[in-house]
C-alpha positions in Angstrom: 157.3 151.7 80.6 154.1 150.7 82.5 152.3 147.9 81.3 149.6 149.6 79.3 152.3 151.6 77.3 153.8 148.3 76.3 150.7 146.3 75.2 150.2 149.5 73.2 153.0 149.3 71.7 152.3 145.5 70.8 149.1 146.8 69.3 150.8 149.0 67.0 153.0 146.6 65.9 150.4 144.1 65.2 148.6 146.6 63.3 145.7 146.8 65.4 143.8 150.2 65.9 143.0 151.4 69.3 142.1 154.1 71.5 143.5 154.8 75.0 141.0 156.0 77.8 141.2 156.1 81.3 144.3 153.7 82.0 142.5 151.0 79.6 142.9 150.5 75.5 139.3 150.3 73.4 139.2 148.4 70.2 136.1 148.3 68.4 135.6 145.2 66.0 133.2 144.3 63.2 132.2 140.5 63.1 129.8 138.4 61.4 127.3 139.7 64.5 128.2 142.5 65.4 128.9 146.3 63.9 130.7 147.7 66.7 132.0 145.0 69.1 134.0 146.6 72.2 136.8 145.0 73.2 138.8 146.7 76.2 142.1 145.7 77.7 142.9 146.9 81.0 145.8 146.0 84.1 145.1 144.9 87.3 146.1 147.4 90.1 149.6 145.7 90.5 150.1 145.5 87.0 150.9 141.6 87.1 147.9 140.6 84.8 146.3 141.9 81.6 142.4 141.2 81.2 141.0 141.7 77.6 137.1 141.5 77.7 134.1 142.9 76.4 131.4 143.7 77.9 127.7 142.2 77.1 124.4 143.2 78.5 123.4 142.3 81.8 121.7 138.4 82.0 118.8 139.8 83.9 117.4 141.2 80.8 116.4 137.5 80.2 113.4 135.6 81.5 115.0 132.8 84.5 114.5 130.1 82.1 116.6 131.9 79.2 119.1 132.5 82.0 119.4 129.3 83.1 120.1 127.6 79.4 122.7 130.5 78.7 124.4 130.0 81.2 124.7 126.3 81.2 125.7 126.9 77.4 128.3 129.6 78.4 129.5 127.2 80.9 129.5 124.4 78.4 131.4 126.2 75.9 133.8 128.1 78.2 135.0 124.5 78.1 135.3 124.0 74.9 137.4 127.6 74.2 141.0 128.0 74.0 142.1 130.8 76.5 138.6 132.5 76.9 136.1 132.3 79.2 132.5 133.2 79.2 131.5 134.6 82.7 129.2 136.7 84.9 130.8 140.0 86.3 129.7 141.3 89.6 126.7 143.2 88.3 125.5 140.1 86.5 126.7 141.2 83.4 127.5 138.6 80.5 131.4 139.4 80.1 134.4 137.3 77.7 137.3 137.4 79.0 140.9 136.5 78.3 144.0 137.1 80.8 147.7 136.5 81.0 150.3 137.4 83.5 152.8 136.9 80.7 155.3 139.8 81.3 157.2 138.9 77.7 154.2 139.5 75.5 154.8 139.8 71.8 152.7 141.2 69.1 151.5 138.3 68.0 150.4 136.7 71.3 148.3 139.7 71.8 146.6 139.5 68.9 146.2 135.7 69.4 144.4 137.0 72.7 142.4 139.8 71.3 141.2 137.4 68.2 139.9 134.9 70.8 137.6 137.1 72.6 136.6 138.2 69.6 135.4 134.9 67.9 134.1 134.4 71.2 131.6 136.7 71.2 130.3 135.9 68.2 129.8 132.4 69.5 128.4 134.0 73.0 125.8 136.1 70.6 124.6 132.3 68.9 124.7 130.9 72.2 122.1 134.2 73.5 120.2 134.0 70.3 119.8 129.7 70.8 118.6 130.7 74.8 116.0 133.2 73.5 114.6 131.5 70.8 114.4 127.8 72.3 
């Protein structure tokens, strides 16, 4: 079973609903700030680690002062999370991300992982709202 069939499986059992596209699994969330939050989960190449991240707009949509103070405050709080971080992809694109090499994952400790990215977005969306507004 490759390793996307399993976490699959581990969704299932934790009840979570998904969709699987392209070699990846798409849950969509609702939070306190947001209606449809994406949350993808995807293998590396090798299959040795499991990355679960969604995706946020691109910092470049802010002025260089805004993108200065949010990413000092992502950087801030990445310390401050359990298991998440708050990064910049390639592109420049505002990403949290959570990632295990854990080949025994259970049910729970997915969800554990899914649940943090998800409460850490809707910190990442106070932390963008605090930059814009300030």
């Amino acid at each position: 079973m490759g390793l996307i069939s399993h976490v699959a499986s581990l969704l299932d059992q934790a009840g979570l609903k998904y969709q699987e596209v392209e070699g990846s699994l798409i849950l969509l969330w609702k939070t306190d700030h947001f209606d449809e939050l994406i949350v993808r989960i995807v293998p590396s190449s090798s299959e040795d680690w499991l990355y679960i991240y969604a995706p946020f707009p691109s910092i470049k949509e802010l002025s260089k002062e805004d993108q200065v103070e949010l990413a000092f405050s992502m950087l801030r709080e990445s310390w401050k999370m359990n298991g998440v971080k708050l990064a910049l992809d390639p592109d420049d694109d505002i990403v949290v991300l959570s990632e295990t090499n854990d080949r025994d994952l259970t049910a729970e400790e997915i969800n554990m992982l899914v649940g943090n990215v998800v409460r850490a977005c809707d910190r990442l969306w106070e932390l963008h709202r605090e930059a814009v507004m300030s």
